[in-house]
N, C-alpha and C positions, 0 to 999 in steps of 0.2 A: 601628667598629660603626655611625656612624651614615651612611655610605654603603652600608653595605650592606643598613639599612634605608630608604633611600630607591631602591636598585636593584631590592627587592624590590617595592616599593610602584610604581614603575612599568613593571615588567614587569606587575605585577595589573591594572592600570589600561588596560596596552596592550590583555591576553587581553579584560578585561570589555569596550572600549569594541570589537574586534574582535567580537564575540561578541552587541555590542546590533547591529549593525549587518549582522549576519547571512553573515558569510566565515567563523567560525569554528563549525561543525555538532557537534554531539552525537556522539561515535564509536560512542556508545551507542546513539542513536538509527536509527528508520528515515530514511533519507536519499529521502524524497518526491520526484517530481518530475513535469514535466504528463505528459501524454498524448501530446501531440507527443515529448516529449524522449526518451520512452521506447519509442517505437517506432522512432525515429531511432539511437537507442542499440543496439536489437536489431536491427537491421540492421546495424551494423555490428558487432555483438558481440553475437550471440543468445544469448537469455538469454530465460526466460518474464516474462510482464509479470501485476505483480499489480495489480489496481484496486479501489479503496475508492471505494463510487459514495456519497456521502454528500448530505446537504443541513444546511443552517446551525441550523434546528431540529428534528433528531430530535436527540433525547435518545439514544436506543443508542446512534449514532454519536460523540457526545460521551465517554459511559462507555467506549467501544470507545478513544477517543482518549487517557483516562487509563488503562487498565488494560491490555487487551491488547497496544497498538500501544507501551507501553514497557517491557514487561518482557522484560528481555534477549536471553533465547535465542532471541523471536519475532523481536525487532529484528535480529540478527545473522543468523538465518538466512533470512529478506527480505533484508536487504542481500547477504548472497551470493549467493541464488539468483534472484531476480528483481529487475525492473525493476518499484520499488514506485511505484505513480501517487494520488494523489487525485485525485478526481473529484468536482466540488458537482455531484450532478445539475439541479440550477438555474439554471446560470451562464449569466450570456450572453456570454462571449465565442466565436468563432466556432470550431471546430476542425477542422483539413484533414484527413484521411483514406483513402486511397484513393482521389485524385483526387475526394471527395467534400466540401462542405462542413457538417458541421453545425451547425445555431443551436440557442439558446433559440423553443420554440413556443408562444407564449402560448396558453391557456387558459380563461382566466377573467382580467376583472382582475388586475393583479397576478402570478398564481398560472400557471407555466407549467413544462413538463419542456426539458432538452436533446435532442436527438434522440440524439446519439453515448450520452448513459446510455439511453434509450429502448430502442436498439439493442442496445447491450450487455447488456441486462436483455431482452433478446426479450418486452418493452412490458410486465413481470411489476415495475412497480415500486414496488419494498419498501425500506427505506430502515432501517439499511445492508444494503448485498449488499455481493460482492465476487467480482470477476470474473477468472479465470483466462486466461490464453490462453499457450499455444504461443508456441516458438523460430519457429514463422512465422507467429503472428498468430492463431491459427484457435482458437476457445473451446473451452477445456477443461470449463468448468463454472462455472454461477455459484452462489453460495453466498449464502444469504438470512439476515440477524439475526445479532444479538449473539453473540460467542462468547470463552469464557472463553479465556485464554491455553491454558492445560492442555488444550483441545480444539481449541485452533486451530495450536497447531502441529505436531501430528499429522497436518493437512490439509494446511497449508503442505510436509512432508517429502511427504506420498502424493503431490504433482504434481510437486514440487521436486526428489526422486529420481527420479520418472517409475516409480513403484512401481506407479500406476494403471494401466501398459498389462500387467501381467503380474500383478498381486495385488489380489482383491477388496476392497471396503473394509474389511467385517468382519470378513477374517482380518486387513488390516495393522493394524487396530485395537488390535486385540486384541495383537497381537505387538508394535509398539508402548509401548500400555500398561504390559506386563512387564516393558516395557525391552530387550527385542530388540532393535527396532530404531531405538530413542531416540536421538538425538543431539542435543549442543547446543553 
């Protein structure tokens, strides 16, 4: 008995210390990644690419971060159908694009935008948004403010099924909500 209580105790030990250290991910979670990796990813396995253009203080994005972005069925079907990114629209590290570089642009003291969120946000920015794009890269639509899971992944299936190039929003809404076209 008491080997098998010490085999038990450090397989736990192994999972936790794999797990602080950040190799063992959430199955449950969305599986984040930059902006580069994810376009790099869709090229070679296109897939639409979702973006959370965030900053370190709003508050929505934070509520967004405990509520929607972990309740499962959103988590799971981001992880199947897109290539999920965050994005600090503040960040200064550099990011390539299109044979393009973009920085951090300061502002004011302190206080500056990225160009690639700038971009992405066609200079409309609102914090959080969240930016859609195509199996080649080209926006589908960007999506401004907080959004309850129960309405967010209704929007997630409308681009993720590609329901948007054939069914307006308010009929798949609606058919949706009934449970038509529900899935999770």
């Amino acid at each position: 008995m008491k080997k098998w209580i010490i085999v038990v105790a450090l397989l736990v030990s192994g999972v936790v210390s794999k797990a602080q250290d950040g190799r063992v991910a959430d199955a449950g979670a969305i599986q984040w990644m930059g902006f580069e990796e994810a376009v790099a990813a869709s090229e070679k396995q296109p897939k639409k690419i979702f973006i959370d253009v965030y900053t370190e203080w709003c508050g929505w994005c934070k509520k967004m971060d405990k509520t929607t972005f972990v309740d499962p069925a959103v988590a799971k079907y981001m992880n199947e159908n897109y290539y999920p990114v965050k994005f600090d629209a503040e960040s200064s590290e550099p990011v390539h694009y299109k044979g393009v570089e973009f920085v951090k642009v300061m502002q004011a003291p302190g206080k500056g935008v990225h160009q690639l969120a700038a971009a992405l946000l066609q200079n409309k920015l609102s914090y959080p948004s969240y930016v859609l794009l195509d199996e080649e890269q080209k926006l589908l639509q960007v999506i401004p403010g907080y959004q309850e899971a129960k309405m967010f992944l209704p929007i997630l299936h409308f681009f993720g099924d590609d329901a948007y190039k054939t069914t307006p929003w308010a009929d798949y809404y609606e058919s949706f909500s009934q449970g038509d076209a529900k899935k999770e």
